[in-house]
Backbone bond lengths (Angstrom), bond angles and torsions (degrees), N, CA, C in turn:
res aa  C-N    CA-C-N  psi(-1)  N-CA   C-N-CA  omega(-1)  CA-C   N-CA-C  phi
1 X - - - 1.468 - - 1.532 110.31 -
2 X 1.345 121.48 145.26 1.850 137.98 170.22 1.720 87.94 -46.36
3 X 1.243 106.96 124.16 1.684 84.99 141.37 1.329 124.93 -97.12
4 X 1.544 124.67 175.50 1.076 124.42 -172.04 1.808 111.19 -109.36
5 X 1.175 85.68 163.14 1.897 103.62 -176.78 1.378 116.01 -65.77
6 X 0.970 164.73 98.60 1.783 148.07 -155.27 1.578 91.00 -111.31
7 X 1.075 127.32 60.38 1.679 110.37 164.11 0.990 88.37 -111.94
8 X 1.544 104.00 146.98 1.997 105.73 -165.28 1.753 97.01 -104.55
9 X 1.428 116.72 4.76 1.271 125.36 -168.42 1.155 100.83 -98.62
10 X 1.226 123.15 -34.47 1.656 137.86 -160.25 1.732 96.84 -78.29
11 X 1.125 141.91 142.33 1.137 152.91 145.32 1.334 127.02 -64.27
12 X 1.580 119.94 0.35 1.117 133.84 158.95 1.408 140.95 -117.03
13 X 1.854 96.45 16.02 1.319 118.22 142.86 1.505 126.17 -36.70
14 X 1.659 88.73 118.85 1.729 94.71 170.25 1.582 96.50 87.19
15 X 1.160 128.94 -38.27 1.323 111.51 -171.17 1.487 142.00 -59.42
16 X 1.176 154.67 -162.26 1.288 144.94 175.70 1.624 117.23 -79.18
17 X 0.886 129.66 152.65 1.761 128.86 175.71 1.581 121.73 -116.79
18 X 1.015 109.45 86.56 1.779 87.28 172.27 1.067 134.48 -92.47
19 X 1.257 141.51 154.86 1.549 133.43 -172.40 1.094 94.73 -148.41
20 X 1.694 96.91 152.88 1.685 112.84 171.29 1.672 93.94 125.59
21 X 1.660 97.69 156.80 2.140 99.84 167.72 1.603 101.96 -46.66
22 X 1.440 88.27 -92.27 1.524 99.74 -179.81 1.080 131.50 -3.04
23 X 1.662 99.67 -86.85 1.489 112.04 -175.15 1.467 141.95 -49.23
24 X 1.623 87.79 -27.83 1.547 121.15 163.41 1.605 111.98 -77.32
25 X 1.220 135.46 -57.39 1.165 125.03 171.04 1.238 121.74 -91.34
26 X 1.247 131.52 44.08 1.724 143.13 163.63 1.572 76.37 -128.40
27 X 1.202 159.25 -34.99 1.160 125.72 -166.15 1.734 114.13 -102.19
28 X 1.181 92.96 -14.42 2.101 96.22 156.91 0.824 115.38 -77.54
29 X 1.642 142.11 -20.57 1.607 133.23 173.99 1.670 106.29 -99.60
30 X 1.179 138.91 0.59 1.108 133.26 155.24 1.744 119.01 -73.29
31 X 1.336 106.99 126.08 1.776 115.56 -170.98 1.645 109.18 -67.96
32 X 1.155 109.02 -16.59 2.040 119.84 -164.14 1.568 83.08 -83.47
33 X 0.758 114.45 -54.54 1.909 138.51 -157.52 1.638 107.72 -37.23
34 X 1.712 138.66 65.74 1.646 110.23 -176.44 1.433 100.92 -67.99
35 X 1.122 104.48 147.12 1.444 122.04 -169.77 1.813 90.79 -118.69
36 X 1.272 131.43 153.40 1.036 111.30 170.98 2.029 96.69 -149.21
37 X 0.957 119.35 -7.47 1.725 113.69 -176.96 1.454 90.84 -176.24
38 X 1.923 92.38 121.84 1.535 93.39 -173.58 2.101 84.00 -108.03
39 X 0.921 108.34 173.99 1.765 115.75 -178.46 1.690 103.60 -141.57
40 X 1.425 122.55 134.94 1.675 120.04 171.08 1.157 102.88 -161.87
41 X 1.699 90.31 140.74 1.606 102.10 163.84 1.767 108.89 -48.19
42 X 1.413 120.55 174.73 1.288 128.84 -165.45 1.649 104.39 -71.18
43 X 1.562 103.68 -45.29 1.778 98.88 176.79 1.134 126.73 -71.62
44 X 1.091 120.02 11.22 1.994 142.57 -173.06 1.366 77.25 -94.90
45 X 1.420 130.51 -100.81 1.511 141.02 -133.21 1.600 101.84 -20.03
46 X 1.097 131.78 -70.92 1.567 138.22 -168.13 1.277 107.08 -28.07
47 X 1.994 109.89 -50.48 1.246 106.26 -160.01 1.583 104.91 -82.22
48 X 1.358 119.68 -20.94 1.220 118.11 -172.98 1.790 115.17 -69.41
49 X 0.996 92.72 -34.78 1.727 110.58 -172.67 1.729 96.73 -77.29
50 X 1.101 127.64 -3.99 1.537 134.53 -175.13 1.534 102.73 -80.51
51 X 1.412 105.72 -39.08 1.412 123.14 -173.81 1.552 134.27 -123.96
52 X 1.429 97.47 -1.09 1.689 105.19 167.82 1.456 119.44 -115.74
53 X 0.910 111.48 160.06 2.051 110.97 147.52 1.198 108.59 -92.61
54 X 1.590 131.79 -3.05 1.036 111.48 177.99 1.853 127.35 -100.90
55 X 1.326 111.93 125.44 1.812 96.60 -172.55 1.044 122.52 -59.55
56 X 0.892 115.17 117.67 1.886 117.31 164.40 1.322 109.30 -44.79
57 X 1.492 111.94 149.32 1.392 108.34 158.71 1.672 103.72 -106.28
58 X 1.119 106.15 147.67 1.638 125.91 -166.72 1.852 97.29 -92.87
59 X 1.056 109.33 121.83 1.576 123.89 -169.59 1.864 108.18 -140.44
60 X 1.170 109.11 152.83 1.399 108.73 171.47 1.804 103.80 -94.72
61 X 1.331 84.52 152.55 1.624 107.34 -169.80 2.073 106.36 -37.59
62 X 1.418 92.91 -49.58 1.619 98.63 171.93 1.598 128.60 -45.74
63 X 1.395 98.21 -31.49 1.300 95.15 -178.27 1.595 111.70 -76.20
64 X 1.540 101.49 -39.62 1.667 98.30 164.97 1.680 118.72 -47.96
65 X 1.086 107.84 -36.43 1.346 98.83 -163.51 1.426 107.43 -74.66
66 X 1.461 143.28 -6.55 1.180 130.65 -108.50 1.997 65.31 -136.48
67 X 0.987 115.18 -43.70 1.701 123.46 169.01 1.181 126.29 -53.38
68 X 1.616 126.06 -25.85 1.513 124.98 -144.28 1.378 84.75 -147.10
69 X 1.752 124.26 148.14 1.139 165.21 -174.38 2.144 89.89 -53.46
70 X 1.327 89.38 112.89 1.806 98.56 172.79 1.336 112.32 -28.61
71 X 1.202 145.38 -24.89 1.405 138.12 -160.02 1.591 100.09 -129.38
72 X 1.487 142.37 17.65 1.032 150.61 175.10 1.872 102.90 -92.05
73 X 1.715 84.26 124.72 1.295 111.44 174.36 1.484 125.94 -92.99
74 X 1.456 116.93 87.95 1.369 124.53 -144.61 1.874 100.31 -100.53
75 X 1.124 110.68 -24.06 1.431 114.77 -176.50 1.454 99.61 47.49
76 X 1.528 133.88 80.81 1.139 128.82 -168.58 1.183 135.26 6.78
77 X 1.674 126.04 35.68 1.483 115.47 -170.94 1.718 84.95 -140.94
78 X 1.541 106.56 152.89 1.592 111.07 -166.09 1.911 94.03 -165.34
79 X 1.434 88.95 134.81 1.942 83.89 -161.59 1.667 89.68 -128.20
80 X 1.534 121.24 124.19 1.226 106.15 156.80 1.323 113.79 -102.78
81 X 1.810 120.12 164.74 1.473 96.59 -142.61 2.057 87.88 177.19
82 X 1.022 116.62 140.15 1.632 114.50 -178.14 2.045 102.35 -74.46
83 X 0.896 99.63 -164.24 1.675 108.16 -174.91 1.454 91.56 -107.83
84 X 1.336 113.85 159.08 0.874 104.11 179.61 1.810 129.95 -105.86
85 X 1.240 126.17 169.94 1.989 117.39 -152.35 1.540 98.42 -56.03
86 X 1.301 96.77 163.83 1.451 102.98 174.63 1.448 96.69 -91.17
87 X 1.384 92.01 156.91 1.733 92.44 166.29 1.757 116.53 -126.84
88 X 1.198 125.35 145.02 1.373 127.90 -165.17 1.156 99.96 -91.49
89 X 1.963 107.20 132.53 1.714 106.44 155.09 1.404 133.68 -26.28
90 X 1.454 110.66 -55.21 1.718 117.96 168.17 1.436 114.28 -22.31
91 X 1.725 100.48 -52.09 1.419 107.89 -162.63 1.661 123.40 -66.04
92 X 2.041 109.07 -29.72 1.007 116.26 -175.46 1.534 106.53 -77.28
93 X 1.443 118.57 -43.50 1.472 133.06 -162.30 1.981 99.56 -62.11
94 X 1.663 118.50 -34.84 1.083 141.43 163.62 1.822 113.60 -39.81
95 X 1.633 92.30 -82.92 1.829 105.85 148.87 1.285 115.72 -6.25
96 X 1.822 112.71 -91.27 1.223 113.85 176.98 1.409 138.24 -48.71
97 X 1.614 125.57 -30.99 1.162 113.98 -179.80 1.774 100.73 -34.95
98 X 1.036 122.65 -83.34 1.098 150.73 -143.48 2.047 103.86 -54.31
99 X 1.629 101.78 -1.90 1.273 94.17 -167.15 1.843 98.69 -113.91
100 X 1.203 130.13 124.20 1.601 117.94 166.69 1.570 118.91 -38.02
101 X 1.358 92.59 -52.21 1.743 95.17 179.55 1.580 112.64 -162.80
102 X 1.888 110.06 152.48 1.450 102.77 -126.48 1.504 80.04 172.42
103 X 1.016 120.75 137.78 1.403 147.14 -175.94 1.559 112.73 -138.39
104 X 1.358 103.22 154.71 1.755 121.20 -172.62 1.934 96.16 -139.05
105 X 0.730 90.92 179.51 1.949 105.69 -161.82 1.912 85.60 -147.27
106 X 1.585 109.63 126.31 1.569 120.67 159.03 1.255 99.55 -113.06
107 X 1.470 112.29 145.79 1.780 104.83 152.96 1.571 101.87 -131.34
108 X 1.178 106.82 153.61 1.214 122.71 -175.49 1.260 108.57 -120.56
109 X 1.323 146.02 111.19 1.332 166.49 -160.12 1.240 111.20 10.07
110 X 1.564 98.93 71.87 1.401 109.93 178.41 2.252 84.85 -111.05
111 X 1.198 106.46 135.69 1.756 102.05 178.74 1.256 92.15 -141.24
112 X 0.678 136.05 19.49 2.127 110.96 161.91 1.651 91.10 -88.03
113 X 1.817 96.84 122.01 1.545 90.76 128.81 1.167 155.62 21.77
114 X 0.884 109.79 -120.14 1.879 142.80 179.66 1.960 90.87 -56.65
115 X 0.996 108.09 -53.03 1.339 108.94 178.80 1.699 98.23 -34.41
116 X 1.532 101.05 -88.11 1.145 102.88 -157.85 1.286 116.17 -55.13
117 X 1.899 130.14 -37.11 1.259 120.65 165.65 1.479 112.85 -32.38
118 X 1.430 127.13 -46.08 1.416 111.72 -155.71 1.888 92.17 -77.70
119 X 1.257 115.84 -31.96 1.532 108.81 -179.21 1.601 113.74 -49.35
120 X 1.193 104.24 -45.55 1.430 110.40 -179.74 1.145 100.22 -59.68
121 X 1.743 148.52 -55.78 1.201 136.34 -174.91 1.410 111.47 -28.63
122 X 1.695 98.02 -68.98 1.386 115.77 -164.61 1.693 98.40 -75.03
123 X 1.189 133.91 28.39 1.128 129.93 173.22 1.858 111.90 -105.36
124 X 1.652 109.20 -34.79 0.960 114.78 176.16 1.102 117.40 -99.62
125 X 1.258 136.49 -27.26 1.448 133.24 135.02 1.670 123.81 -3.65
126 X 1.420 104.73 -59.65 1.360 125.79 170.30 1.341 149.25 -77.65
127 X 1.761 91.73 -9.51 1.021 116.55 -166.32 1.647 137.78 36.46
128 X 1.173 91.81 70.06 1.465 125.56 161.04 1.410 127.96 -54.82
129 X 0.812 148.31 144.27 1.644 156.80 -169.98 1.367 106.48 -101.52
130 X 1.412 142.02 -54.72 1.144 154.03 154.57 1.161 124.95 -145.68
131 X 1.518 130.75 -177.72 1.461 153.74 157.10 0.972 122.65 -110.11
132 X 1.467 126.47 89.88 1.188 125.38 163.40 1.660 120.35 -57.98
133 X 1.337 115.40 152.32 1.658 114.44 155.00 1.926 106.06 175.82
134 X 1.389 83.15 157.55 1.437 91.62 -157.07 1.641 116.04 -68.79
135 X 1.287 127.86 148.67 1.708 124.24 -158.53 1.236 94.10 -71.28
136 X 1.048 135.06 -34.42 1.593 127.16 -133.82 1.525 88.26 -113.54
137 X 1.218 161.29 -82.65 0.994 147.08 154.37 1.416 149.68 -14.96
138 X 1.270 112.32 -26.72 1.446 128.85 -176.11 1.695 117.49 -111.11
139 X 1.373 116.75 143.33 1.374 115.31 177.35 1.186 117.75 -36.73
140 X 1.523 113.62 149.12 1.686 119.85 142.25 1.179 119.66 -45.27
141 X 1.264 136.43 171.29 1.530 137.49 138.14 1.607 124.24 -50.95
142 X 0.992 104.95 104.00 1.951 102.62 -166.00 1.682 91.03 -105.31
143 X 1.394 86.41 -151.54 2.214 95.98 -165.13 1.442 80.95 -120.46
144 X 1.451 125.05 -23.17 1.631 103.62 -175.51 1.868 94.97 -74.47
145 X 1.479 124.63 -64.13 1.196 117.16 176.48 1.682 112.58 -25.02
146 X 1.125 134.24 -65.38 1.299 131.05 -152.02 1.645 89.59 -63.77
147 X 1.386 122.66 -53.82 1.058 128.17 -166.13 1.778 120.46 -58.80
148 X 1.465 103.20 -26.70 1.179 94.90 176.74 1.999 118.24 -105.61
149 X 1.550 89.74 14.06 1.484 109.55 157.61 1.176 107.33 -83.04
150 X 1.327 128.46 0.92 1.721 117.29 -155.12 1.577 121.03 26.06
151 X 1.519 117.85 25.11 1.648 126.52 174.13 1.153 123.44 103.73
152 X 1.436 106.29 -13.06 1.359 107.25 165.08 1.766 130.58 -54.06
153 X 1.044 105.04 -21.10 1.638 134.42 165.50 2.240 92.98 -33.10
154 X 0.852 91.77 -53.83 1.944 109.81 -173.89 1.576 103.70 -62.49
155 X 1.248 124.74 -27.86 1.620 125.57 164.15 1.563 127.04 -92.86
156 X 1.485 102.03 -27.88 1.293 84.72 -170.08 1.836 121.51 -98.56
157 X 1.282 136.20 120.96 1.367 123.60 -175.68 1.557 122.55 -56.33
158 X 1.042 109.82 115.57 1.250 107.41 173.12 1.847 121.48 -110.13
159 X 1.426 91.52 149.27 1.908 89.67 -162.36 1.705 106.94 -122.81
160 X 1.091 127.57 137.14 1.316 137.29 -160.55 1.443 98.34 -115.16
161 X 1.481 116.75 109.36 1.402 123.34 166.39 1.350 112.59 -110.01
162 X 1.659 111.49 153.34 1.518 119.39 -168.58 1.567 92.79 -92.44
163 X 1.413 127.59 -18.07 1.599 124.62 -169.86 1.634 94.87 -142.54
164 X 1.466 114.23 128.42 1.224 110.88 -178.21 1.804 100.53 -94.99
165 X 1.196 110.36 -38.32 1.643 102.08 179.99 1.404 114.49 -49.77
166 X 1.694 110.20 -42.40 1.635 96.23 175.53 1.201 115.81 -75.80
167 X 1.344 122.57 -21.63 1.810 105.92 176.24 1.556 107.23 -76.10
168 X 1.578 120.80 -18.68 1.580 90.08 167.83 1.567 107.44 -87.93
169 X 1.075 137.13 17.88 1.388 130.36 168.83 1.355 92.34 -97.00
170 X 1.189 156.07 -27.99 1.359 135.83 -174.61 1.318 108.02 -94.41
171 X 1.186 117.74 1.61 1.511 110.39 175.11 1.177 95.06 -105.33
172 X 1.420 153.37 -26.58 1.012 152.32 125.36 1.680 126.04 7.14
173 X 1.392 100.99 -76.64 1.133 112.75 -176.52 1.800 101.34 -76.76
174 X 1.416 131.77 -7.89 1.218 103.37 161.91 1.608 111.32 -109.90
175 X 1.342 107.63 49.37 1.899 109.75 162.71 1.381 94.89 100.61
176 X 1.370 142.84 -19.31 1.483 119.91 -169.40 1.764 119.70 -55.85
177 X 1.004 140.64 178.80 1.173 140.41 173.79 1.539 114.77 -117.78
178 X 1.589 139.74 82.56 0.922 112.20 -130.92 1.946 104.44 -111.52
179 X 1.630 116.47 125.05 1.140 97.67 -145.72 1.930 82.54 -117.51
180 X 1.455 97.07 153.63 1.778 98.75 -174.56 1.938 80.81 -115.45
181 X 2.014 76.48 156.78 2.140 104.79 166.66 0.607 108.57 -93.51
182 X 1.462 138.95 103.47 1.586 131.33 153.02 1.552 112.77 -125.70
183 X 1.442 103.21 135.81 1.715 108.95 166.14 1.112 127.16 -28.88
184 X 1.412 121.26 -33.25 1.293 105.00 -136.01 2.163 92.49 -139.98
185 X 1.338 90.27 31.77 1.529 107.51 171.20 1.298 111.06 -71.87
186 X 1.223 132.77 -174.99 1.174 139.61 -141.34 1.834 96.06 -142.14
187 X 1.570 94.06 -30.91 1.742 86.79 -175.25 1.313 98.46 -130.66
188 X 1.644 125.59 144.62 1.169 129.62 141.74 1.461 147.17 -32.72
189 X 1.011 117.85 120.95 1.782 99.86 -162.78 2.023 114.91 -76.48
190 X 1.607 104.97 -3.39 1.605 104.52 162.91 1.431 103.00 -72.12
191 X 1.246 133.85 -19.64 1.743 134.42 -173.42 1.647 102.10 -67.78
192 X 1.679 114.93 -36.34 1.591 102.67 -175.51 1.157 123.17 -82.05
193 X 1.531 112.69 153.54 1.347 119.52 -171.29 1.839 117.35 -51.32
194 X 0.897 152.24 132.40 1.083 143.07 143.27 1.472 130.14 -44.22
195 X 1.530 112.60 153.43 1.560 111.76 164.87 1.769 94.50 99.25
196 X 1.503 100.44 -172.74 1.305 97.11 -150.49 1.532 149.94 54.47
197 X 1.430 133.05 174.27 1.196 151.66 134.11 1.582 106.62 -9.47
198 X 1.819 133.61 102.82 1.603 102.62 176.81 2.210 84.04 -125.29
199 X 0.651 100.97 155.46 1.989 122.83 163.27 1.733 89.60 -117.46
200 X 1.483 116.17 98.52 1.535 104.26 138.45 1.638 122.32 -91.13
201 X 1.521 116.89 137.66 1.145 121.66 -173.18 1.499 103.94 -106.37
202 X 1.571 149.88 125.49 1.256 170.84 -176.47 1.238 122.40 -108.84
203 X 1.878 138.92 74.63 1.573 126.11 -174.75 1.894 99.49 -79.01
204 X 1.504 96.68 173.23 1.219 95.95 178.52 1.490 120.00 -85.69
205 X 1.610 111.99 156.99 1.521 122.23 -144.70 1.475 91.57 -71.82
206 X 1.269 147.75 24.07 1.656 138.27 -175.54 1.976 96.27 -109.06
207 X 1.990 99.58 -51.71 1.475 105.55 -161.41 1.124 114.07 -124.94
208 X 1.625 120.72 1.95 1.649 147.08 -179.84 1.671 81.29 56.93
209 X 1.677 89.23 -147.08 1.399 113.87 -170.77 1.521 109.77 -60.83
210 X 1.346 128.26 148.98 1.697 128.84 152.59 1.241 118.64 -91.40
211 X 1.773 122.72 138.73 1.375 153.37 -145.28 1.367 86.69 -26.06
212 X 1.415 109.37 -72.02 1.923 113.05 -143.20 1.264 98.47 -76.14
213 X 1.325 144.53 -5.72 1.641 145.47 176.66 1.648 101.12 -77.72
214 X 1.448 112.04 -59.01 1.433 111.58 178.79 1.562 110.50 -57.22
215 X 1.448 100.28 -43.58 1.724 99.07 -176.17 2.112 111.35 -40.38
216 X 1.508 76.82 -37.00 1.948 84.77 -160.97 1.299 104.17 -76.97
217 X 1.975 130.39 5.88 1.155 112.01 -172.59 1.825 107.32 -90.74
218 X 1.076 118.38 174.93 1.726 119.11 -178.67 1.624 79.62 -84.28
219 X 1.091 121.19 -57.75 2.140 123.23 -159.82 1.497 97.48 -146.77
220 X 1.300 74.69 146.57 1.764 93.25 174.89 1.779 87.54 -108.81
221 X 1.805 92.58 166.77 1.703 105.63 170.17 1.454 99.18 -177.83
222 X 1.581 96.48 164.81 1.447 90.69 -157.14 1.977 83.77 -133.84
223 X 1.361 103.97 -177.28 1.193 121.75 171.46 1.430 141.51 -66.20
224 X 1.391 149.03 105.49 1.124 116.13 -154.60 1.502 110.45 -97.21
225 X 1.782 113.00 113.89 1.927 125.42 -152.46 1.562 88.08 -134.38
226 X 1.098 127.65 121.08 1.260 128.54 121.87 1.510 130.73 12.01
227 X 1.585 105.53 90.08 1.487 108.30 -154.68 1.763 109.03 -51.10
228 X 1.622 124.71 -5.01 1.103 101.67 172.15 1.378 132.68 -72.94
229 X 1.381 100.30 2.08 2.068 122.78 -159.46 1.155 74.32 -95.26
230 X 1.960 117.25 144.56 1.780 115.72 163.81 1.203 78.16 -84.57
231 X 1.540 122.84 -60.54 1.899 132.03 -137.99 1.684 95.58 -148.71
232 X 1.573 112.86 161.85 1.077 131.22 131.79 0.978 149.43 -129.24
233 X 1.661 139.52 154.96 1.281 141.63 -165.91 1.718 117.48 -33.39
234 X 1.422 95.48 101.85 1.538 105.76 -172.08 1.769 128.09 -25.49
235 X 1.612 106.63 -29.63 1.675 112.87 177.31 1.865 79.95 -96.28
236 X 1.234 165.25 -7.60 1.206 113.00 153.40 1.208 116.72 -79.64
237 X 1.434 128.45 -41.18 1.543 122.99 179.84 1.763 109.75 -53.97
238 X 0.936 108.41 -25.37 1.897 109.81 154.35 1.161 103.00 -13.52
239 X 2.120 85.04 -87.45 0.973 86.32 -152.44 2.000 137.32 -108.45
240 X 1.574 91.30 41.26 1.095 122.96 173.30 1.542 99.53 -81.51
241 X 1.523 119.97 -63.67 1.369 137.50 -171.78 1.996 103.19 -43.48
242 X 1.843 93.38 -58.55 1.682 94.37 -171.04 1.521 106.83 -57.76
243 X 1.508 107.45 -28.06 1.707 96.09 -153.55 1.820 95.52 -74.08
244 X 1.550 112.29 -30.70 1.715 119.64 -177.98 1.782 100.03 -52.06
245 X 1.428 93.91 -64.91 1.567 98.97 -166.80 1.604 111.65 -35.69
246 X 1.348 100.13 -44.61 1.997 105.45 -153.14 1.517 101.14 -76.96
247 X 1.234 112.67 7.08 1.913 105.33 -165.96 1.247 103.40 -79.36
């Protein structure tokens, strides 16, 4: 997890932290993005001022570190900054009318972090429409997530549902095709047709999906691995899954 700032003087108490090039500068050129105190080592400033109105304050590398989780790779740049808006299902299902074909990403109790940052990579890579996942179960937006989006976190919409079975029934009912991951499917997911409306649904790699999530899919399908593989690391089967879907 980011840690947070505790100066009760600072106005950017409590708020979010990001660190890293990237993550830090994909999230100053995004308009949604409040940014509120950017921090850099001395060879940062140039680049920051390339892309903000806002001044950096010029800090030695220590002081970054002294903010962020011992093993955080900050490359002297550190952004405090709000989370960013939620966005409503309505809004994506809205989106799509308008698209022939167009895919969405669910996960179902997938919670690391870093995990999901890297999903998001491989989400926009692929061009994805959104990420669904459920509020109550799944991370906040932290600085390791953004970071292991390398910033892509700043493109892609992500939507927070309190019930994941009904959001794949409402994507359902407006044309999606909604297809679940499981091992132990019967068909490969290179076997399905392409094109269209797709909902892929993703549980986490210990317990996959739970009962009533699979219940709500049209088909499950699984990967085609070398029966000595049980599973793999949930952001690569991502992004094995996104790169199949988008062909």
């Amino acid at each position: 997890m980011a840690k947070k700032f505790f100066n009760t003087q600072d106005n950017t108490a409590n708020k979010l932290i990001l660190y890293g090039r990237h993550p830090v500068l994909s999230a100053l050129q995004n308009p949604k993005r409040k940014c509120l105190k950017i921090l850099c080592t001395p060879e940062n400033a140039e680049e920051i001022r390339r892309v903000s109105k806002i001044s950096p304050q010029i800090v030695e590398r220590k002081e970054i570190d002294k903010l962020l989780p011992q093993d955080a790779v900050h490359q002297g740049f550190a952004l405090f900054c709000s989370e960013l808006p939620t966005i409503a299902l309505e809004d994506i299902i809205a989106r799509a009318e308008t698209l022939e074909n167009c895919h969405v990403l669910i996960l179902d109790q997938v919670t690391d972090p870093q995990n999901i940052g890297a999903i998001i990579r491989s989400a926009v890579a692929f061009n994805t429409l959104a990420l669904i996942i459920q509020d109550k179960n799944s991370p906040n937006e932290t600085g390791s997530m953004a970071k292991a989006s390398a910033g892509m976190i700043e493109h892609l919409p992500i939507v927070r549902v309190t019930n994941l079975s009904r959001a794949i029934n409402q994507l359902k009912d407006a044309g999606f095709w909604t297809i679940g991951m499981d091992g132990y499917a019967q068909t490969t997911i290179d076997k399905l047709k392409k094109g269209g409306k797709n909902a892929i649904i993703m549980g986490s790699e210990g317990k996959g999906m739970r009962r009533l999530v699979e219940e709500s899919c049209d088909i499950t399908v699984k990967l085609p691995m070398n029966e000595k593989v049980e599973s793999l690391n949930v952001s690569t089967a991502a992004a094995i899954v996104l790169y199949e879907i988008n062909k």
